[in-house]
Backbone as numpy.savetxt, mean C-alpha at the origin, in Angstrom:
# Nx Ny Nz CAx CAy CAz Cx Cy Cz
-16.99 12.83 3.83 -15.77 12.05 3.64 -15.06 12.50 2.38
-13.59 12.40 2.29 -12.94 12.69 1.44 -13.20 11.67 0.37
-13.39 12.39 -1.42 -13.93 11.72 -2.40 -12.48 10.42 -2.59
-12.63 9.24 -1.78 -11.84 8.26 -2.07 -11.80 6.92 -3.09
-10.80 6.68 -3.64 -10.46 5.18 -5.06 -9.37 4.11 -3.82
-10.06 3.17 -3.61 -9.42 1.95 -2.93 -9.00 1.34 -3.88
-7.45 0.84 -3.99 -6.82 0.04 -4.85 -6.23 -1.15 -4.56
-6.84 -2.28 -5.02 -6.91 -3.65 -4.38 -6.16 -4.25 -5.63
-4.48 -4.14 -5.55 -3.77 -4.86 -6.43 -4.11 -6.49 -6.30
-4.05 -7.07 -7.87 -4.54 -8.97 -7.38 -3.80 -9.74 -8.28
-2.98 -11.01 -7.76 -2.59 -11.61 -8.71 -2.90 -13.35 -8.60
-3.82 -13.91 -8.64 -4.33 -15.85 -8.05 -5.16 -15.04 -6.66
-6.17 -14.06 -6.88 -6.56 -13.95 -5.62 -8.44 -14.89 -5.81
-8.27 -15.35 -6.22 -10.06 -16.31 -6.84 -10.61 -16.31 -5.37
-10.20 -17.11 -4.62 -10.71 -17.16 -3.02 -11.10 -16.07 -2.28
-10.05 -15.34 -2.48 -10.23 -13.90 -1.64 -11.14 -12.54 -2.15
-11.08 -12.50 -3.26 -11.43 -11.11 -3.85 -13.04 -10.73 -3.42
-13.74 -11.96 -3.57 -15.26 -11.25 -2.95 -15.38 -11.15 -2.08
-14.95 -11.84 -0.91 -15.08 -11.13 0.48 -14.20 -9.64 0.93
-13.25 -9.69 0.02 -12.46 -8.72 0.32 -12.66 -7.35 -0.05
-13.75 -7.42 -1.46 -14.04 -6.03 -1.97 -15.41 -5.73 -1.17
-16.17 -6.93 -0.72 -17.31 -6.95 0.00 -17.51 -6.47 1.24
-15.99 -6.44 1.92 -16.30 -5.66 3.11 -15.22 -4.43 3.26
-14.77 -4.11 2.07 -14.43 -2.42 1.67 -15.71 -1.87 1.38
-16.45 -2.16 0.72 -17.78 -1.88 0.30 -18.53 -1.51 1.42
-18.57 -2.48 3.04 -19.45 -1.95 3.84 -18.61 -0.91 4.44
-17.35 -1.23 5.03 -16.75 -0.39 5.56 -16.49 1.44 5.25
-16.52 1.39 3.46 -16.41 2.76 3.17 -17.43 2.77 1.91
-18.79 2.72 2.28 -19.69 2.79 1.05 -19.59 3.59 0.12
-19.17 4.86 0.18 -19.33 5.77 -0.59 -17.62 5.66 -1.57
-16.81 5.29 -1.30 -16.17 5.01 -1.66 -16.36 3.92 -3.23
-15.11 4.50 -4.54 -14.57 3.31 -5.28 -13.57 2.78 -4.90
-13.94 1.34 -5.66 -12.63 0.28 -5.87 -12.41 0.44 -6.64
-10.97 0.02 -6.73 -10.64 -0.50 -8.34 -9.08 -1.49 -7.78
-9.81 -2.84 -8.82 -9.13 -4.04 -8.84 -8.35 -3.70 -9.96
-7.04 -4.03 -9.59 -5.86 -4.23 -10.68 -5.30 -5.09 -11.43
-5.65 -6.27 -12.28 -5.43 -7.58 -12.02 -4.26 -7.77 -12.81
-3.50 -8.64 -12.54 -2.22 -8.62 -12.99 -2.13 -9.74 -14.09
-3.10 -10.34 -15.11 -3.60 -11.69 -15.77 -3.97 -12.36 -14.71
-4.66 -13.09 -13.84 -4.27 -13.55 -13.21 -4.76 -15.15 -13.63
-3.91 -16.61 -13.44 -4.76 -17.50 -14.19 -5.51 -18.22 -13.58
-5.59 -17.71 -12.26 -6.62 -18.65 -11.89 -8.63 -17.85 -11.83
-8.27 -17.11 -12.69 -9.78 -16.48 -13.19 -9.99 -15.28 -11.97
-8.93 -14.24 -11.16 -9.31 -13.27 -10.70 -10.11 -12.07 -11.29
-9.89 -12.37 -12.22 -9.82 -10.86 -13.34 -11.31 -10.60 -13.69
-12.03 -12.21 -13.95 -13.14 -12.23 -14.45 -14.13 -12.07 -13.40
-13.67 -13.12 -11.98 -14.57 -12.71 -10.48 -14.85 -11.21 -10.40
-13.74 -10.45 -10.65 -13.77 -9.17 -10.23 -14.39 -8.08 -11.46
-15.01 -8.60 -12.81 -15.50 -8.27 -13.30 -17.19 -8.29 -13.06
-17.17 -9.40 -12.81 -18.79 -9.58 -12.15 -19.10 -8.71 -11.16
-18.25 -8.31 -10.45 -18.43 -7.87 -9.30 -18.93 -6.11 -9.30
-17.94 -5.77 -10.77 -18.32 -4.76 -11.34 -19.39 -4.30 -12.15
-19.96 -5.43 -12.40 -20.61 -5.00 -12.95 -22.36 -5.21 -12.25
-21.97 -5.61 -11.05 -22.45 -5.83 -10.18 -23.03 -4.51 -9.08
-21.74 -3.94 -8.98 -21.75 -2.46 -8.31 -20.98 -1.24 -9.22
-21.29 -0.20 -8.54 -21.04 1.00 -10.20 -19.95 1.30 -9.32
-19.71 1.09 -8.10 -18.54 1.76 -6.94 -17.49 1.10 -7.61
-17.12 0.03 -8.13 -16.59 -1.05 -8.23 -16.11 -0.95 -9.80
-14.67 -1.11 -10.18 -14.21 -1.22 -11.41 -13.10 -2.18 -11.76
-12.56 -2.64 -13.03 -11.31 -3.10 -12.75 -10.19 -3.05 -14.21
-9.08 -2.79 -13.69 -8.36 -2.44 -14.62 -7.48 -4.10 -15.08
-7.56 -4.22 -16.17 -6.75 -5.47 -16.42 -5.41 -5.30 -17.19
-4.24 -5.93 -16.28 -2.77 -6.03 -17.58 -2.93 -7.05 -17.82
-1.77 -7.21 -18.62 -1.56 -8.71 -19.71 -1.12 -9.61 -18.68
-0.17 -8.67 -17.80 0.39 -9.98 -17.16 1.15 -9.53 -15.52
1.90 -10.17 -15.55 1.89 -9.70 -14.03 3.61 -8.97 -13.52
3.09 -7.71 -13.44 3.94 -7.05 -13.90 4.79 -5.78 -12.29
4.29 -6.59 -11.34 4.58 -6.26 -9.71 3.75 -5.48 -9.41
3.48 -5.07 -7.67 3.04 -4.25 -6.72 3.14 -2.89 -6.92
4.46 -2.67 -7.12 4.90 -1.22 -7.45 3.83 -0.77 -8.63
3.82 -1.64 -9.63 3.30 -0.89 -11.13 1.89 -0.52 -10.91
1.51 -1.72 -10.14 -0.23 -1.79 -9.88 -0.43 -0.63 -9.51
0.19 -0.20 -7.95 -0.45 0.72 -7.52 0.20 2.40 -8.44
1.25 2.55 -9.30 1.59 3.54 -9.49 0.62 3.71 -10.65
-0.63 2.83 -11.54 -1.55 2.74 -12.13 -2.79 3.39 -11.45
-2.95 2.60 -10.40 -3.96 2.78 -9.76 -3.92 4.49 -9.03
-2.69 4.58 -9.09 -2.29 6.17 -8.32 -2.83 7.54 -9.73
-2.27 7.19 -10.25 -2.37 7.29 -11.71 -4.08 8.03 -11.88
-4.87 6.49 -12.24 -6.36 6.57 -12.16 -7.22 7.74 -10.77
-6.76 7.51 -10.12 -7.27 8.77 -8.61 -6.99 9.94 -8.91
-5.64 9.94 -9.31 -5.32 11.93 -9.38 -6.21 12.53 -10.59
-6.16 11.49 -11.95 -6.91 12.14 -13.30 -8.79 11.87 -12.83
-8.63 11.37 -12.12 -10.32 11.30 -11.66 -10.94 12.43 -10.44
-9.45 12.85 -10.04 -9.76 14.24 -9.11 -10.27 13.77 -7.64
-9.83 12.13 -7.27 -10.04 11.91 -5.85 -9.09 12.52 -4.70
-9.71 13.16 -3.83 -9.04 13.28 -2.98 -7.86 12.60 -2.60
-8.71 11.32 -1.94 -7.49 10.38 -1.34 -7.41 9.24 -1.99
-6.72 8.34 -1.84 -6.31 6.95 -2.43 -5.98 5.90 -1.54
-6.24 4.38 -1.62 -5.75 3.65 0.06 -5.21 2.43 -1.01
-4.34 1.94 -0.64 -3.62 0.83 -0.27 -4.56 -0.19 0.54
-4.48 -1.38 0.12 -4.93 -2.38 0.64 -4.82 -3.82 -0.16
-4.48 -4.83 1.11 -3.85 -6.00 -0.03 -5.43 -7.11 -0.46
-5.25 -7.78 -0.97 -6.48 -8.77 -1.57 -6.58 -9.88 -0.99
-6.12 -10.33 0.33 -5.78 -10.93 0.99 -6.16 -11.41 1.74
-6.94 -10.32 2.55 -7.84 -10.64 3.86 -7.16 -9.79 5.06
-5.46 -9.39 4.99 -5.35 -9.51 5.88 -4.73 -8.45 6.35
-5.83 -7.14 5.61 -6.00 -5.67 6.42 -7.83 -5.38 6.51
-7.57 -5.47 7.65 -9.21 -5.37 8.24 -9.78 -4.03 7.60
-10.76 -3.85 6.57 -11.11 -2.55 5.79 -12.08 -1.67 6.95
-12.31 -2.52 7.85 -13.20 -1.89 9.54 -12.22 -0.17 9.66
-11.10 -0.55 9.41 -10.17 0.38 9.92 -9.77 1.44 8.83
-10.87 1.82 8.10 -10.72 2.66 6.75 -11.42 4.01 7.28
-12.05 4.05 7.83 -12.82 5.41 8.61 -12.31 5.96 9.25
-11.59 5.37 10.39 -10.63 6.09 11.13 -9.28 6.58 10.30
-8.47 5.59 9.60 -7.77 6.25 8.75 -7.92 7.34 7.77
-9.00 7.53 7.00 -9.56 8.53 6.26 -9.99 9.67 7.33
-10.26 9.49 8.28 -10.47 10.70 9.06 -9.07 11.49 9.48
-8.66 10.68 10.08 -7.39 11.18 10.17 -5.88 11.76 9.48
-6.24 11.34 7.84 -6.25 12.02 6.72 -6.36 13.19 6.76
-7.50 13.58 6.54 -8.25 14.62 6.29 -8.79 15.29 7.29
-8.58 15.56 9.04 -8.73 15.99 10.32 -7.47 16.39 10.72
-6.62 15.51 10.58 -5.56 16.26 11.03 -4.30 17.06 10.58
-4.28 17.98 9.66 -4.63 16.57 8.25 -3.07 16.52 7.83
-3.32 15.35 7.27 -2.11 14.51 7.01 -1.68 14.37 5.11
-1.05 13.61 4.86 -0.36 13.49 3.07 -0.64 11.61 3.16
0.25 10.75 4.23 -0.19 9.69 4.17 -0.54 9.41 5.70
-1.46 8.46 6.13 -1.42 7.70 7.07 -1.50 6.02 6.84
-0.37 5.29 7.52 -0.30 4.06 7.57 -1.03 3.57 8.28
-1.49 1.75 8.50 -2.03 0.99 9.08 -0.65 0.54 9.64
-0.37 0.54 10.49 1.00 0.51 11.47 0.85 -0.65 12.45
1.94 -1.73 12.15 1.96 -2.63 13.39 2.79 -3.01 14.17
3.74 -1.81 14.03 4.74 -2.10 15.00 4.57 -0.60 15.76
3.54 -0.02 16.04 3.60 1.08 17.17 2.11 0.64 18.45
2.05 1.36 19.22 1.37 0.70 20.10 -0.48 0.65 19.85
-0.54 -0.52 20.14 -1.54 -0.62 19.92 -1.90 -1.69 18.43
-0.84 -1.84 17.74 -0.52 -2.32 16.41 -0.36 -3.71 16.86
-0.40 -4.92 15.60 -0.13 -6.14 16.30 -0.12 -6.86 14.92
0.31 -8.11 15.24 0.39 -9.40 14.02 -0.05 -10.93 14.35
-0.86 -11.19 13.52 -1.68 -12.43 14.67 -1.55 -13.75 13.49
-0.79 -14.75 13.82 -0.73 -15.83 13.04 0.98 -15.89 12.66
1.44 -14.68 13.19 2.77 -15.23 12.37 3.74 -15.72 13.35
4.52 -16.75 12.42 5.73 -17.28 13.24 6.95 -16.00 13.92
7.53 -16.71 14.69 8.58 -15.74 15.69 9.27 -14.92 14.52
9.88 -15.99 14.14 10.67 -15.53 12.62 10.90 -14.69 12.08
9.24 -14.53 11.36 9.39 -13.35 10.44 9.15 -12.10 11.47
8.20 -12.70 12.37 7.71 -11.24 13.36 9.41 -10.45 13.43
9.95 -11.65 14.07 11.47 -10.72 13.65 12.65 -9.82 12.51
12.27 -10.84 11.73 12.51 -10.21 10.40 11.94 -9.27 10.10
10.38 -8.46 10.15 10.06 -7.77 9.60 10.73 -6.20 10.91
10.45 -6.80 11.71 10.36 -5.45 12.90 11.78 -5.20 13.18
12.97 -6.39 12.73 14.18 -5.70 12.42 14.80 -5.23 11.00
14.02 -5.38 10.36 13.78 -4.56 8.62 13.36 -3.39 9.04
12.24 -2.78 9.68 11.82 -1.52 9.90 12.71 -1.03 10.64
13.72 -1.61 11.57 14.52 -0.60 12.18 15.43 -0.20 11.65
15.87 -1.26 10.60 16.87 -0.66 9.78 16.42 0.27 9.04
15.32 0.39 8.19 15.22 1.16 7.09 15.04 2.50 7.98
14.44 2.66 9.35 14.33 3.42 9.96 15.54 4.21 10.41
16.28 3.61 10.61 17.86 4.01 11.05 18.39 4.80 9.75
18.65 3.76 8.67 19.18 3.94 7.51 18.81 4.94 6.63
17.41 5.66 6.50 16.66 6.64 6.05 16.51 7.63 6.91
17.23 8.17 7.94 16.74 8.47 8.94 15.45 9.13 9.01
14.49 7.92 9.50 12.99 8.24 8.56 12.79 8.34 10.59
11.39 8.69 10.39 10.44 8.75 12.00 9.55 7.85 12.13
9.39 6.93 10.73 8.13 5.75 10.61 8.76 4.70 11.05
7.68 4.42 11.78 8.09 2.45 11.99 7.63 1.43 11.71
6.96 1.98 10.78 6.16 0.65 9.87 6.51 0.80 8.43
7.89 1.14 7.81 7.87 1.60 6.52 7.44 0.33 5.70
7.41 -1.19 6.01 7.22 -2.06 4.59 5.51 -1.95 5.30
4.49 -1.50 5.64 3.10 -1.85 5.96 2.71 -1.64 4.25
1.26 -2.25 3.62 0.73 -2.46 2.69 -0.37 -1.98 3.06
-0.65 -1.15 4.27 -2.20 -0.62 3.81 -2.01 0.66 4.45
-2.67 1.66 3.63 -2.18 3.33 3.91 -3.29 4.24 3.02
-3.26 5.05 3.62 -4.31 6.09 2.69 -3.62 7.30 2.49
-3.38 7.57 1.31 -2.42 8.98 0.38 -3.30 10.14 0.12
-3.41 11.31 0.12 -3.67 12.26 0.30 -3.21 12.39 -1.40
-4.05 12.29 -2.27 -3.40 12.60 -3.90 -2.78 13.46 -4.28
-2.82 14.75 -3.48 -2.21 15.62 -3.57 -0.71 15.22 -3.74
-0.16 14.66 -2.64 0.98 13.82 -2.31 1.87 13.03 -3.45
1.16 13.06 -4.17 1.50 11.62 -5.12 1.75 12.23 -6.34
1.63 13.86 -6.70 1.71 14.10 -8.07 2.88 14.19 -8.56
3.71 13.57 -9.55 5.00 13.93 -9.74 5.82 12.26 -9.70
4.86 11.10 -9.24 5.31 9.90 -8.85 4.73 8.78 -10.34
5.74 8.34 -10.71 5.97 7.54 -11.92 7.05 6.89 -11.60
7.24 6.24 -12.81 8.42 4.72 -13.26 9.70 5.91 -12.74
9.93 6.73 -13.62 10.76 7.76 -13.99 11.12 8.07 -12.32
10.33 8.15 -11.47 11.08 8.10 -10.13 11.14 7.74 -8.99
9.97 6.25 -8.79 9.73 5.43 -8.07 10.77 4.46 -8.75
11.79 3.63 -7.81 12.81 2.65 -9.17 12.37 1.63 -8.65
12.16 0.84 -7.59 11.41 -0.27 -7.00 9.67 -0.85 -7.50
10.01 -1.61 -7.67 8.69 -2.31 -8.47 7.85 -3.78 -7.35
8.76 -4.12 -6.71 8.20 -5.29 -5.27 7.96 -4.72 -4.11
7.89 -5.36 -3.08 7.47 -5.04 -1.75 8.22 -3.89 -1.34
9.10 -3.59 -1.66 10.60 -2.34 -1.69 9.44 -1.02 -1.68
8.69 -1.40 -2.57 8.09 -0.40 -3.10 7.13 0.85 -2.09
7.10 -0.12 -1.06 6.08 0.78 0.34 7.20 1.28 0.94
8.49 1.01 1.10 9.37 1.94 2.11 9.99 3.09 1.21
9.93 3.05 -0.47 10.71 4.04 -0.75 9.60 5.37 -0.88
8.28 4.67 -1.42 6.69 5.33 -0.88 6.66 6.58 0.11
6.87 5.88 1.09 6.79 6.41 3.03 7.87 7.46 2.78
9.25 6.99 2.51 10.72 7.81 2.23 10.25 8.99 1.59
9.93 8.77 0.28 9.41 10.01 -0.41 8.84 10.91 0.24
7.22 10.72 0.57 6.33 11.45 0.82 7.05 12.15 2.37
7.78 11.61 3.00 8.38 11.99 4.40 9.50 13.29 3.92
10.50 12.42 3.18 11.34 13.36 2.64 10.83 15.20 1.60
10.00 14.72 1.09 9.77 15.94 0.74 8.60 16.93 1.93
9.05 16.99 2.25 8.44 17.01 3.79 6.58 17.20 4.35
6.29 15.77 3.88 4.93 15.63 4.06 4.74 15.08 4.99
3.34 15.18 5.68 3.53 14.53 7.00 2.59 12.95 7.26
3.49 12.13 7.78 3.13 11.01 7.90 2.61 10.58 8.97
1.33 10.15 9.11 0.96 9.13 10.56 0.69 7.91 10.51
0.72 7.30 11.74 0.53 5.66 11.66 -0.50 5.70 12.55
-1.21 4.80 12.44 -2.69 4.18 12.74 -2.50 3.01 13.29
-2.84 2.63 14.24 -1.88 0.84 14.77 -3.19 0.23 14.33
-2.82 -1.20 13.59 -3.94 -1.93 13.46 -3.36 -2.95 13.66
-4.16 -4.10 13.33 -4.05 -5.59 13.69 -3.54 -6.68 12.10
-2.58 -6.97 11.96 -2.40 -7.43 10.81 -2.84 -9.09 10.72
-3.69 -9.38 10.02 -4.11 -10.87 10.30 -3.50 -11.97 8.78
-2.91 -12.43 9.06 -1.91 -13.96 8.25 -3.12 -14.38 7.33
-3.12 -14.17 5.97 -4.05 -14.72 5.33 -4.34 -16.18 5.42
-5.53 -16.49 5.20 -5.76 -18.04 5.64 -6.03 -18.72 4.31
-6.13 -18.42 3.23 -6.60 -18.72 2.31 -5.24 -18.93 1.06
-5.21 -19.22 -0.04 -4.27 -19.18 -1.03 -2.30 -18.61 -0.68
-1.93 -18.36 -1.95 -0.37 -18.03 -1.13 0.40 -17.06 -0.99
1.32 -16.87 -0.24 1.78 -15.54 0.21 2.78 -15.32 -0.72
2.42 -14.02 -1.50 3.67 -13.61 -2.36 5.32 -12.76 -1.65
5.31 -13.45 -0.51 6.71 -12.90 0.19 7.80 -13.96 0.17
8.89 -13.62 -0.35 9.55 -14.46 -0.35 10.94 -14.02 0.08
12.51 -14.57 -0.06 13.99 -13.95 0.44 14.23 -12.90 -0.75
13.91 -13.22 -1.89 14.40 -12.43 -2.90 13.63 -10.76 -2.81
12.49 -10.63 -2.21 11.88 -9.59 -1.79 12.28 -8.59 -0.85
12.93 -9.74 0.27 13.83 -9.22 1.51 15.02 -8.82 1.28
15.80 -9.81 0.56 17.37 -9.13 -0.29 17.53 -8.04 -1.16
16.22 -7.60 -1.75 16.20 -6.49 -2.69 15.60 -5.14 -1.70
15.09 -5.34 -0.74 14.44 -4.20 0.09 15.80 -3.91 0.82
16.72 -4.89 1.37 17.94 -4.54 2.17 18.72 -3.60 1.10
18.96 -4.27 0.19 19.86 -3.82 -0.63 19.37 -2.25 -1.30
18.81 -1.95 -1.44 18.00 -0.78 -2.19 17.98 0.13 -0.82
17.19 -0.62 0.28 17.58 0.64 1.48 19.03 1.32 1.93
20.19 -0.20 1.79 21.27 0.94 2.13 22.07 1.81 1.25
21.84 1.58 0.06 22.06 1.85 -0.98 21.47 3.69 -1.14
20.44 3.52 -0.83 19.19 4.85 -0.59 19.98 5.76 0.72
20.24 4.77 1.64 20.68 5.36 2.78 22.10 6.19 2.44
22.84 5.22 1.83 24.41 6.40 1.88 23.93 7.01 0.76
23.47 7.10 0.01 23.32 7.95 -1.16 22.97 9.67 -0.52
21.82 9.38 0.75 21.60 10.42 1.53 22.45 11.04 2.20
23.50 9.99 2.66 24.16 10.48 3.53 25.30 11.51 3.06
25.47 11.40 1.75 26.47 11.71 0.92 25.76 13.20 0.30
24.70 13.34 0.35 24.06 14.76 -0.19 22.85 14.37 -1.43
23.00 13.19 -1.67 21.69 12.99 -2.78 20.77 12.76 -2.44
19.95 13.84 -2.33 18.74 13.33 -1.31 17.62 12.45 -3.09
16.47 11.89 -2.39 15.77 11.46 -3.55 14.58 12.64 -3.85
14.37 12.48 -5.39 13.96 12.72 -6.17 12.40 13.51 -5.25
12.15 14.99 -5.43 11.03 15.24 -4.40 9.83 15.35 -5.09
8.40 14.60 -4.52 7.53 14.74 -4.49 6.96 16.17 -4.32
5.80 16.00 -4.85 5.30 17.78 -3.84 3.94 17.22 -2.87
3.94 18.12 -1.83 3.42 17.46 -0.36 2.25 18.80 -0.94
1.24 18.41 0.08 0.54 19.48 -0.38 0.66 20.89 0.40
């Protein structure tokens, strides 16, 4: 298996975090974690210290405070390339990306071989279990836009769980990732696509966390619209974004 760092951004995750690093752990043994904790006050930081010190696979990086998604993982991206891991995965603290589905993604990484592959739930075989009509709509007409609007080939650009090929990622900082929230996985996908790396999706099953609260909110959705079309005519006009190198 490719030498992989799982990065489990956390911010009030107290409920979730041991079952959640507990069955990354079975799913990809050989594999590290590393928890990102963002302060968190309801004592994540410290659960996930035990935990480390518990297992040597297992680490965790602490900020002061809580400082978004984007930063976590461009930290955590950060930590993989200077440690010389192969690959790197995305995954939320949540519960509600099944880590079962880390083998097949890492294979397919590195078999076929790929820069990123997504956990994809809007292609076949993909699915969402617990959520209202609503958002199911909202999200799967967000992907068509950004899909349209980027003229990207992905159809899962906002998904939160993906495995990066580090190679992929060198050259990616503040300085040219500008999105720091949920924004932050479609301009991700954009990049690594645009500089012409190759992307696959993996259909999995996305399951509605049952536990504590969901950090999605309108202001997340208004800033991902706004930043995509924004991204979009910018392209259309000749500025393409800022290129990664693919491997």
């Amino acid at each position: 298996m490719m030498r992989t760092l799982v990065v489990v951004p956390t911010y009030n995750e107290a409920e979730s975090i041991r079952p959640i690093i507990a069955r990354i752990r079975t799913a990809v043994p050989d594999a590290d974690v590393l928890v990102v904790d963002d302060g968190s006050p309801d004592g994540t930081g410290g659960i996930a210290d035990e935990l480390a010190a518990a297992d040597a696979h297992v680490s965790v990086l602490h900020r002061a405070r809580k400082e978004g998604l984007g930063a976590a993982y461009l930290q955590g991206f950060a930590r993989a390339i200077d440690h010389d891991y192969d690959a790197v995965v995305e995954i939320d603290a949540d519960g509600s990306h099944d880590p079962g589905e880390l083998p097949a993604m890492l294979a397919l990484l590195e078999s076929a071989p790929a820069d990123l592959v997504i956990g994809s739930r809007w292609v076949a075989g993909g699915s969402v279990v617990n959520w209202p009509g609503a958002r199911r709509a909202i999200s799967r007409s967000g992907n068509r836009y950004a899909r349209w609007m980027l003229r990207s080939r992905i159809h899962d650009m906002t998904a939160g769980f993906r495995a990066y090929r580090t190679s992929a990622l060198r050259g990616l900082d503040r300085a040219v990732v500008s999105s720091q929230g949920y924004c932050f996985q479609v301009e991700l996908a954009w990049r690594v696509e645009a500089a012409g790396g190759t992307v696959l999706e993996h259909p999995i099953a996305f399951v509605e966390r049952e536990t504590g609260r969901s950090k999605m909110h309108a202001g997340i959705v208004a800033e991902a619209l706004a930043r995509i079309t924004v991204w979009g005519l910018s392209t259309r006009v000749g500025r393409a974004p800022g290129r990664v190198s693919a491997r």
